[in-house]
TIMARRO-148739 format. One record per residue: residue in one letter; x, y, z of N, C-alpha, C, O in turn. Coordinates in steps of 0.1 Angstrom, whole numbers, plus 5000, padded with zeros to 4 digits. Example, Ala and Ser with C-alpha at 12.3 -4.5 7.8 and 13.67 -1.06 7.14 Angstrom:
a513249435078512349555078513249675078514249675085
s512849785071513749895071512950005079513450115080
end
This chain:
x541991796890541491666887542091566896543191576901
x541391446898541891346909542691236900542291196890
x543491216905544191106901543390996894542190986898
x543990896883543290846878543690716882544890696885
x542490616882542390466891542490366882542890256885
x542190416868542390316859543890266856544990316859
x543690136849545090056848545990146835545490176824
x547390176839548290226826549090136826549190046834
x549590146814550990056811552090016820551890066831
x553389936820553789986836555090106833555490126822
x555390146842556190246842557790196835558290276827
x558490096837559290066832559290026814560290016807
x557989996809557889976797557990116788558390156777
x557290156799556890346795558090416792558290516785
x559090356801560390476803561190406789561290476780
x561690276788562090206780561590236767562390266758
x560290246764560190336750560290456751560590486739
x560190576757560290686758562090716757562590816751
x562690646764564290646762564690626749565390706743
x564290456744564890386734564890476722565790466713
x563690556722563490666706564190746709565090766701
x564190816718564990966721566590916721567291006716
x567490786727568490796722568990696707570090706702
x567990626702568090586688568490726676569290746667
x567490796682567190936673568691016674569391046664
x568991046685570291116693571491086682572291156676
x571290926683572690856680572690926663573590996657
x571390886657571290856644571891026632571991046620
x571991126645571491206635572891256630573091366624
x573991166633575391206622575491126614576491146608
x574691006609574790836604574190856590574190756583
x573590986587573190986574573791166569574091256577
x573691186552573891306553572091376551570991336551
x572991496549571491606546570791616531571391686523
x569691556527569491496517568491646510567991746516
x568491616497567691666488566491666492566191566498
x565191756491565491886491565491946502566392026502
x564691946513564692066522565292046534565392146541
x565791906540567191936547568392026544568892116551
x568891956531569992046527569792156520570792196514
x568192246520568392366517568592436526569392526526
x567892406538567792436550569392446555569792546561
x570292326553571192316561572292476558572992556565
x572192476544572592526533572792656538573792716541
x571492696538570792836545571592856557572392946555
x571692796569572192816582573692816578574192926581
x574292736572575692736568576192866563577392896563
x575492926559575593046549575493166561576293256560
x574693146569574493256580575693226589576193326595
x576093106591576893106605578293136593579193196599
x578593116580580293166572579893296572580893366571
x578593376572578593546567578693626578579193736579
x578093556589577593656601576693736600576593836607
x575593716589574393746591573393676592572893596584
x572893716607572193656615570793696614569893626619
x570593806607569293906607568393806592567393736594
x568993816582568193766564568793616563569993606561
x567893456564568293366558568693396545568493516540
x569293326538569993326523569693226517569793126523
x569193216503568793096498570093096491570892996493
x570593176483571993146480572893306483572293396488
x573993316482575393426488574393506478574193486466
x573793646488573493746482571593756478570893836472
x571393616485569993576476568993606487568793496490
x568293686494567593656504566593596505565793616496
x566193496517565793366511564293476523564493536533
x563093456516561793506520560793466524559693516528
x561193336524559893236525559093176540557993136543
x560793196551560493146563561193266574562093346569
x560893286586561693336597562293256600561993136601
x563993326606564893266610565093186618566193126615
x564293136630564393036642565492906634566592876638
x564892856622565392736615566992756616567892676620
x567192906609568492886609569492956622570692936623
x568793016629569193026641569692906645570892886646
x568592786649569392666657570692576647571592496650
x570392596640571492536630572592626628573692566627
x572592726628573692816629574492796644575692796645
x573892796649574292786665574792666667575792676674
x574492516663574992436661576192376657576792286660
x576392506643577692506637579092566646580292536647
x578192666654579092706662579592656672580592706675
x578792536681578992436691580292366688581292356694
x579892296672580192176668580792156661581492056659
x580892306649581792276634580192206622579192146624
x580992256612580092196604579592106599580092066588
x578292016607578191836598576791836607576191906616
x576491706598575191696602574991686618574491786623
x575191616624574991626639574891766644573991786651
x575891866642575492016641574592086637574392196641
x573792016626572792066617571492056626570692146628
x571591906632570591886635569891866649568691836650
x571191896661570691836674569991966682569391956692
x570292086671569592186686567992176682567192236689
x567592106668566392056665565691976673564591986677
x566491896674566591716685565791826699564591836702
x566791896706566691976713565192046718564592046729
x564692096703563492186707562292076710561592056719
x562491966696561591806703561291756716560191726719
x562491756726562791736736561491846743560391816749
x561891956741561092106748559592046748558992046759
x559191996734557891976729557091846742556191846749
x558191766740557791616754557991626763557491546771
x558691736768558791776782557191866786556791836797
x556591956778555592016776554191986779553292036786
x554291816770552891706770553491676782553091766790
x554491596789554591556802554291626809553591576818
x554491796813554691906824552691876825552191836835
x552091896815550791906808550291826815549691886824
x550091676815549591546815549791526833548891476840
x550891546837551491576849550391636862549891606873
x550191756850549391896865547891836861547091826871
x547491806852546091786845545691656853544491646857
x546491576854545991436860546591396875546491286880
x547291506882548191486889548891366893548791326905
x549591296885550491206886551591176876551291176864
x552691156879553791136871553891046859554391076848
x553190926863552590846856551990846844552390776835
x550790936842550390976831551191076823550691106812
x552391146827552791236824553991156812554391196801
x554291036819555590976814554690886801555290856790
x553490866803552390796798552890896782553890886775
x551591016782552191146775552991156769552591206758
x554391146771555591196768555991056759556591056749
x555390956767556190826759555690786740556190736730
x554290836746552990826731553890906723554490846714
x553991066725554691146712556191106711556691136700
x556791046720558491026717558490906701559290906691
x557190816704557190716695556390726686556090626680
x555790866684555090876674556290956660556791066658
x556190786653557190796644557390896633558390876626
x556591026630556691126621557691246635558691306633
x556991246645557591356651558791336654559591426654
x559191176660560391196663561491196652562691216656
x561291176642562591176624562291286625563391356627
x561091376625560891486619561491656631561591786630
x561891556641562591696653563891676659564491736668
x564491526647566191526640566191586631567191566624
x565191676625565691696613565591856609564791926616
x566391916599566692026598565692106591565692106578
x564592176600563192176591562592306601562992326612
x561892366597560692476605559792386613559292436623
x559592336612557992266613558292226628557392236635
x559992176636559992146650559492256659558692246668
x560292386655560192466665558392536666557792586675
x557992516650556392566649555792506663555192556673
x556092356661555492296672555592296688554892316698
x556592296686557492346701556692476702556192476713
x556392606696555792746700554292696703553592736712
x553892606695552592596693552292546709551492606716
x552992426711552892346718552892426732551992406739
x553692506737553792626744552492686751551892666762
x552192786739551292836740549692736745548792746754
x549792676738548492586742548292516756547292526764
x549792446758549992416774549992546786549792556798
x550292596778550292766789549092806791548892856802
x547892806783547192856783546192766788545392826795
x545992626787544892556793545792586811544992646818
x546992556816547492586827547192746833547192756845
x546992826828546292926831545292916833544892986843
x544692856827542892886823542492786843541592806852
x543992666842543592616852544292666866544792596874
x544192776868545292886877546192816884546092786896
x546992776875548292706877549692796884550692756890
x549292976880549693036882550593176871550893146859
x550793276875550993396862551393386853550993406841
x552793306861554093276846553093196836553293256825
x552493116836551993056826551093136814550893086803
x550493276818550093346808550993436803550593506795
x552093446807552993536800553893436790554293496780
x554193336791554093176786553893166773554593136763
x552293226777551393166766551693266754551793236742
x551893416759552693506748553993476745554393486733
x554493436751555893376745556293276734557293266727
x554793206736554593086724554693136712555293086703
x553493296714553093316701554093386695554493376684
x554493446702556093536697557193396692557393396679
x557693336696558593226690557493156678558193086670
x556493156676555593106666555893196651556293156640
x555493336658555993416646557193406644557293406632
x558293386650559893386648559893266643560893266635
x559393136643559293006635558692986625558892876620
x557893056621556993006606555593136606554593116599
x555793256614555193376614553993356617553793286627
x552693416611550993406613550393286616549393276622
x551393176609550593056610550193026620549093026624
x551393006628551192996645549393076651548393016653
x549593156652548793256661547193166651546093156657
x547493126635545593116630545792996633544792936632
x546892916636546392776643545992756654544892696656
x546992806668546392846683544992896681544092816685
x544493056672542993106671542293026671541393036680
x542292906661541492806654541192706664539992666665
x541992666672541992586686540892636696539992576702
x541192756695541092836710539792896707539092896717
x539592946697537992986695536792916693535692956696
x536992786689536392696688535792616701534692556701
x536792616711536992576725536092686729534892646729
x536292816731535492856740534692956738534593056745
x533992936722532892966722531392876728530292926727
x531492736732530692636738530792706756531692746763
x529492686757529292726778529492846777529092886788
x529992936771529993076774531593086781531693176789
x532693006779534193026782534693136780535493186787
x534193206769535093306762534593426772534693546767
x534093416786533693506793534493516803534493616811
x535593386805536793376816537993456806538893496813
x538093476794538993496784540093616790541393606789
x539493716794539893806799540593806810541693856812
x539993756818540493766832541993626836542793606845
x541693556823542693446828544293486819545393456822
x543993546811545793626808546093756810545293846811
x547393786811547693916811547894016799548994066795
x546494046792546594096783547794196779548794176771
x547594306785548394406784549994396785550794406776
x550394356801551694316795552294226786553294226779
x551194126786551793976778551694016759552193946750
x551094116757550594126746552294206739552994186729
x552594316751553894416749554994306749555994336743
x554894186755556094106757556194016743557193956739
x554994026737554993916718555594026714556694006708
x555194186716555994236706557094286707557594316696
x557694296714558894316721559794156713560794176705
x559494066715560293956711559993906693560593826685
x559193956692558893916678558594026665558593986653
x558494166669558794266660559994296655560094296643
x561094336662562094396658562794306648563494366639
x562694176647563294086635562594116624563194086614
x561294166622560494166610560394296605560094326593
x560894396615561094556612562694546607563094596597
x563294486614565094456605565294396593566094416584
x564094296595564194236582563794306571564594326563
x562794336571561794456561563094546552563294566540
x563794596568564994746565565994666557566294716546
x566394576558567694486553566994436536567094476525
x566694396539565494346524564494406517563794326510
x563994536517562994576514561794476506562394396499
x560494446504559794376502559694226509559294126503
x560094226520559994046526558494076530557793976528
x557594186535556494156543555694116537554994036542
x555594176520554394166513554694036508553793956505
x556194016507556393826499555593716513554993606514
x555993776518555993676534554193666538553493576536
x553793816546552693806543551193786536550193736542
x551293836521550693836513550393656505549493576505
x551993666498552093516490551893346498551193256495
x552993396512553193276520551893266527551393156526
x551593306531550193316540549193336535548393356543
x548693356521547693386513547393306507546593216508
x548293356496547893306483548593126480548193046472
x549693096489549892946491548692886495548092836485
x547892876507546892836508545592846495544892756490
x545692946494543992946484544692946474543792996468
x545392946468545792946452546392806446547592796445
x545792726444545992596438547592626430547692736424
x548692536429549592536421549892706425549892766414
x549992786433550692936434551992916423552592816421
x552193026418552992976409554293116417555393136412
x553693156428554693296434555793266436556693356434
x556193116441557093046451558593106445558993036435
x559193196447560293226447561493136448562493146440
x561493056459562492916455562192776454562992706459
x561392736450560792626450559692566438559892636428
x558592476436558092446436556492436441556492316443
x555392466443554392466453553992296452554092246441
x553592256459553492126467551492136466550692136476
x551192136449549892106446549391946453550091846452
x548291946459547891806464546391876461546091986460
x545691726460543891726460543691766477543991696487
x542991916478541991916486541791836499540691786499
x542491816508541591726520542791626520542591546529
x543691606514544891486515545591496530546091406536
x545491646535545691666552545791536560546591486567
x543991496554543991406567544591286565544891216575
x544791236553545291136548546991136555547391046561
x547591246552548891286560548491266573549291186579
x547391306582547291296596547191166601547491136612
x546891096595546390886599548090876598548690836608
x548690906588550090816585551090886590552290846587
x551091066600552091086605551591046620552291016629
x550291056621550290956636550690826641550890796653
x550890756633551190616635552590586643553690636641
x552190506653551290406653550490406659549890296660
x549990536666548690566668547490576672546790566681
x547490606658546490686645545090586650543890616654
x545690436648544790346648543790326663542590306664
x544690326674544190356688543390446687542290416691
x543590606682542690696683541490676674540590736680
x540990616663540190586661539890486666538690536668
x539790386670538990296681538690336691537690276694
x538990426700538890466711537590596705536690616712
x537690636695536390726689535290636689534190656694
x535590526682534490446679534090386691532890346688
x534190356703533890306714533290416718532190376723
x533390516719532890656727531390656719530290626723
x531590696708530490656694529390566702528490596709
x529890456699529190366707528590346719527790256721
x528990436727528490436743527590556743526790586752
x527890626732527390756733527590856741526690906747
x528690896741529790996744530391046739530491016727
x531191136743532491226735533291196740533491106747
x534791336733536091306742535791406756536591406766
x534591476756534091556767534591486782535791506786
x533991406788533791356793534991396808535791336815
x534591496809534491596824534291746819534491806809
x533891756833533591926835534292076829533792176825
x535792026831536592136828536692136812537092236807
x536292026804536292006789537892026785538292106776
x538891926793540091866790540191796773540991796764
x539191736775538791646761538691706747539191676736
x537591846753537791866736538491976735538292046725
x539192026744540392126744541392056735541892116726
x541691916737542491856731542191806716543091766709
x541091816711540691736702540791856691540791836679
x540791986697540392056682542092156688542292246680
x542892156694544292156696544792036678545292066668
x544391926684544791816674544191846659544791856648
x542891866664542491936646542692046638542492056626
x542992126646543192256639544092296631544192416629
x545192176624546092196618545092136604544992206594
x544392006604543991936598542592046588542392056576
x541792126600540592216595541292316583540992316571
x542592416590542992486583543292416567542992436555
x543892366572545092316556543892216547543992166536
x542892206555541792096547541592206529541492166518
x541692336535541292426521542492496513542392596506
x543692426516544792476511545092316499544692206499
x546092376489546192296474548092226477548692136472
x548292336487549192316485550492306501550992406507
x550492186502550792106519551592006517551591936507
x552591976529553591886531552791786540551691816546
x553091686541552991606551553191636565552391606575
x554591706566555091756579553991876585554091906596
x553091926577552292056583551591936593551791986605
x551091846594550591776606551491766615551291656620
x552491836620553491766631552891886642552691816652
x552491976643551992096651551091976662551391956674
x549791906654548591816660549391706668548891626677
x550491696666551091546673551191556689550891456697
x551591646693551591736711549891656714549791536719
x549191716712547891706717547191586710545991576713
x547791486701547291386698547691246707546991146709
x549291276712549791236727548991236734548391136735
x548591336744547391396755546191326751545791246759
x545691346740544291276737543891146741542991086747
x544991126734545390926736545290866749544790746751
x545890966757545990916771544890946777544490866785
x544091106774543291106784541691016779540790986786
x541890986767540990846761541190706774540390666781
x542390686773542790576780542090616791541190536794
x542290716800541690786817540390756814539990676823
x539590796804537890776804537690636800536490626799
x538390526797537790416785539190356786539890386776
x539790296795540790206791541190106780540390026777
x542190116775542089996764543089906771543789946779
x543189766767544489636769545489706770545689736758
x546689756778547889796782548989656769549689686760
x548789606771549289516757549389616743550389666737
x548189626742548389756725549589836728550389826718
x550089926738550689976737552290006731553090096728
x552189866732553589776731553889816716554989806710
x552389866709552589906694553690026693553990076682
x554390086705555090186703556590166697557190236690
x556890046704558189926699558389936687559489906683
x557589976678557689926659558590076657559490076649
x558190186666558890316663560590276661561290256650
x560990276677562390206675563190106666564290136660
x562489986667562789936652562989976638563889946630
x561990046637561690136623562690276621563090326611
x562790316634564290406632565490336625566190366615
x565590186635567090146635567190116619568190156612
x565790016614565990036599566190056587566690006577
x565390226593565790366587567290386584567890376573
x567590406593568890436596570390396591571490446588
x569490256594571090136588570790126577571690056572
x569790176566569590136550570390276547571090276537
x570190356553570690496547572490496551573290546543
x572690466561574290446567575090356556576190396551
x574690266554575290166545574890146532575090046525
x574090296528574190306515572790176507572590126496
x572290156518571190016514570490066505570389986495
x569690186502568890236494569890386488570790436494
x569290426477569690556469569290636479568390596486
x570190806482569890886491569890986480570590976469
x569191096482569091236478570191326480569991446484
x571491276478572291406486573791366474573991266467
x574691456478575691436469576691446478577691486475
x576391396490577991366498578691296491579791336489
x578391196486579491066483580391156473581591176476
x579791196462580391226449581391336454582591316451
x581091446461581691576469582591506476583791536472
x582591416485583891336494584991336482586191376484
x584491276468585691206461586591366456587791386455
x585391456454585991566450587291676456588091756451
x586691616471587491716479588791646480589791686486
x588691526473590191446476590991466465592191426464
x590191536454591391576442592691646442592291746448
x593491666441594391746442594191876435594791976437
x593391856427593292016416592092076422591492166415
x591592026434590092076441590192216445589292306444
x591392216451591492386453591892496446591892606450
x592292456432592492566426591792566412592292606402
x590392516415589592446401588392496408588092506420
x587392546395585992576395585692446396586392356392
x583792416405582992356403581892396402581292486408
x581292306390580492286383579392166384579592046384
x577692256385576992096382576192156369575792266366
x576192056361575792076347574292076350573991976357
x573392156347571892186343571292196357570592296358
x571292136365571092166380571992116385572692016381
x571992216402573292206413571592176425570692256427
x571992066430570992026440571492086452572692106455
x570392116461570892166473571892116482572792176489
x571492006480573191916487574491946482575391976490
x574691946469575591996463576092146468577292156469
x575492236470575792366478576392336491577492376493
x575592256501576192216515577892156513579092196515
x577392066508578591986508579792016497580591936493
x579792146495581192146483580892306495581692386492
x579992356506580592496511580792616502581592706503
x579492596492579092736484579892706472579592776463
x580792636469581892646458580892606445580692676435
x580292506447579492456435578992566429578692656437
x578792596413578192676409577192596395577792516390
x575692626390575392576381575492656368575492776368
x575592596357575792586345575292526335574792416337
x575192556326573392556314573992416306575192386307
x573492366301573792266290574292326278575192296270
x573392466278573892566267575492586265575792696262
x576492506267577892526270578692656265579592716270
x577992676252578392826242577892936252578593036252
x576892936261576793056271577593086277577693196280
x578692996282579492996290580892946293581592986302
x581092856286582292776282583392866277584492836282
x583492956270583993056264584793206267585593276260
x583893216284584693286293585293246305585693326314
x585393096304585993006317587493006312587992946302
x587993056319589793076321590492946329591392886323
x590292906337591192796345590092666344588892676341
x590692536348590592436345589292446362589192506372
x588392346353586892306364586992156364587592076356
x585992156377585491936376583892056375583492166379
x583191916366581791966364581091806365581291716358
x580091796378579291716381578091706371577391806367
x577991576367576991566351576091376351576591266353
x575091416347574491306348575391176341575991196330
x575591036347576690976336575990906325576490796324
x575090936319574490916308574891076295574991076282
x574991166303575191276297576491286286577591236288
x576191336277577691326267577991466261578691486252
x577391556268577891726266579591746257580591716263
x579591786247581191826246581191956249580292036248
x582491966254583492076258584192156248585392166252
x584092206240584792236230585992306233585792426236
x587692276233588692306235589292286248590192336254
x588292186251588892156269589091956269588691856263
x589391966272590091816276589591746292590091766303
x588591656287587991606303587891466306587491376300
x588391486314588591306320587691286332587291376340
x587491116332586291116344587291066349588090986344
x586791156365587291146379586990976385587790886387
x585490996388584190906393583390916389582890986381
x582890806396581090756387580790716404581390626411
x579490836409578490756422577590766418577290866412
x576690646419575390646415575090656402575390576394
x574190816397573790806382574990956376574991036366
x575590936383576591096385577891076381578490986387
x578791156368579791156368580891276376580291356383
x581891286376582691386384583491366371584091266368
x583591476364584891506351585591626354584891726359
x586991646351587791706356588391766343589491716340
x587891906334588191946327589592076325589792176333
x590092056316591592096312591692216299591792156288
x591792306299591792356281592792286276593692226282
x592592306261593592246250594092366245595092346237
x593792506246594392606243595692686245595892796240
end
């Protein structure tokens, strides 16, 4: 494709937001801790693999094998710990890390497609400040590296399709293999969903063959992506059928699944996807629909050249949104996959249909809205989900090390990270258990709570938040 003549933003505004997020984000990610719930189960999880040395079965708790995800998650967080020692910045930068992979990807993308650097920095600058991806690839979660595989594969594969050269279809198997190692099938029926759709139009699906390397590239997914699910299987008996069957089945079509082994299912009405897709695009979200509506208007598509760049990208971007439109049960974060190619879109909108280089400037609110973020949570400005505070006061007890802990009726996942597995939970039912506790415990308890102890002697430690810290003694 020839360089494009139309007006872009200028380059120094471009680099200035594209930096300003990527080192806001950098700084931010030791400034808060790992909150309730799925950071700090996550963090939890990797913590548990990098103290056991098993690297093969995440752990939802010592002994518990956690079935719900493949390891990549706790792979980079494990590896982190080992860089860095244990703390959030460890938890979370080799995440930061695969994000980076993801922007470098749309740029390498945006780069060969339009041949200029220009649009590539264009590219990279749109997803740096698209405010869901960039919190959401500081943060200790599956959903970065999904994207990062996803993102891979898709860029490999239109770069193939455009004989960019070999490595890029063996690339494009590599995606799908780290896809399965990051969140399993999903990957490959999101890429299908993209990719079938694309080139079943003009009769494409007739170049299909000749533009990858089937045979080896197909031995090279399995080569990198079997032997973890055949170990895993051996080490755990039943993860395929939990993993396969429940996670990939019956989560989707089964309203409220009631299977979820550690959790909750995350019931939502039907179609709320897209409602998630407008508000993790932003700031966007709103460009790409005006830029639809002008096309609308002119009567055109995102087609709008020969090689069909446009709607390569448009159902790349939807096919997170199609799938999950029929599932009950979705995070917000399942839209982060679409954000790669909602970058590209934007821009190659801009290439056909320019808009005022001024709008752009809407990327500025990202940065801001980090620093925000950041400083409400640093300085304690709003309530956080995590039990650092309460854990800090504890580890300063003097009777911390030779004393049980205790969270009365639930032990939140933070509470695991941050007391290093010691925390254990304990029923309100106190007669279940009270009765064979030998040495003196602190038991974390709502401070509204007035539980007696019968024959133990408890004094409050602290009061954070709605939480007491009591430090119990027998009288026996």
């Amino acid at each position: 494709m020839q360089k494009p003549t139309t007006s872009l933003p200028s380059a120094k505004l471009l680099l200035i937001l594209l930096i300003s997020c990527l080192v806001i984000r950098f700084i931010s990610l030791s400034l808060y801790p790992l909150m309730d719930t799925t950071e700090a189960r996550y963090g939890e999880m990797a913590r548990i693999m990098f103290e056991t040395g098993n690297w093969v079965t995440p752990m939802f708790d010592y002994n518990v094998p956690f079935w719900g995800k493949p390891p990549i998650f706790t792979w980079l967080s494990s590896l982190g710990f080992s860089l860095f020692g244990i703390n959030e910045f460890a938890a979370r930068v080799p995440h930061l890390i695969v994000g980076l992979g993801a922007i470098w990807l749309v740029y390498k993308l945006a780069k060969d497609h339009f041949q200029s650097s220009a649009m590539g920095i264009f590219s990279a600058s749109i997803l740096a400040s698209t405010i869901s991806f960039i919190v959401l690839s500081g943060a200790v979660m599956t959903d970065t590296a999904l994207s990062f595989s996803i993102a891979l594969s898709m860029t490999s594969f239109w770069q193939a399709w455009s004989n960019k050269g070999k490595i890029w279809g063996y690339l494009f198997f590599i995606g799908l293999a780290l896809g399965m190692l990051s969140k399993g099938p999903l990957a490959i029926v999101l890429i299908g969903i993209s990719l079938t759709i694309w080139l079943i139009p003009n009769g494409r699906w007739k170049r299909l063959w000749r533009i990858l390397p089937w045979g080896y590239g197909t031995l090279l997914f399995l080569v990198i992506s079997v032997p973890w699910y055949a170990i895993a299987e051996y080490k755990t008996p039943g993860f395929l059928d939990y993993f396969i069957v429940g996670e990939h089945i019956k989560r989707f079509i089964v309203s409220g699944w009631q299977g979820d082994l550690y959790g909750t299912a995350h019931e939502r009405t039907r179609g709320t996807i897209w409602v998630y897709a407008l508000i993790s695009m932003l700031p966007w979200s709103p460009l790409i629909i005006w830029q639809w509506i002008r096309m609308i208007k002119d009567d055109k598509d995102v087609e709008e050249s020969s090689d069909g760049f446009g709607s390569y990208l448009l159902f790349w971007m939807l096919s997170p949104m199609i799938l999950f439109s029929f599932s009950g049960n979705i995070l917000a974060s399942y839209v982060m996959p679409a954000l790669p190619a909602m970058a590209l879109l934007l821009v190659h909108l801009h290439s056909q249909k320019p808009l005022q280089n001024w709008l752009y400037k809407a990327g500025f609110i990202t940065p801001i809205l980090l620093i925000i973020l950041i400083s409400t949570l640093h300085f304690d400005l709003i309530a956080k989900r995590s039990e650092d505070k309460i854990l800090a006061v504890w580890k300063q007890q003097p009777e911390a090390t030779q004393s049980d802990l205790f969270y009365l009726h639930k032990r939140p996942f933070s509470g695991q990270y941050y007391s290093s597995g010691k925390a254990k939970q304990r029923s309100t039912d106190v007669n279940s258990w009270l009765p064979a506790q030998d040495k003196a415990f602190f038991i974390i308890q709502a401070a509204n709570d007035h539980t007696d102890y019968p024959n133990w002697s408890c004094e409050k430690r602290n009061t954070t938040g709605k939480e007491d810290l009591m430090y119990c003694k027998s009288t026996l």
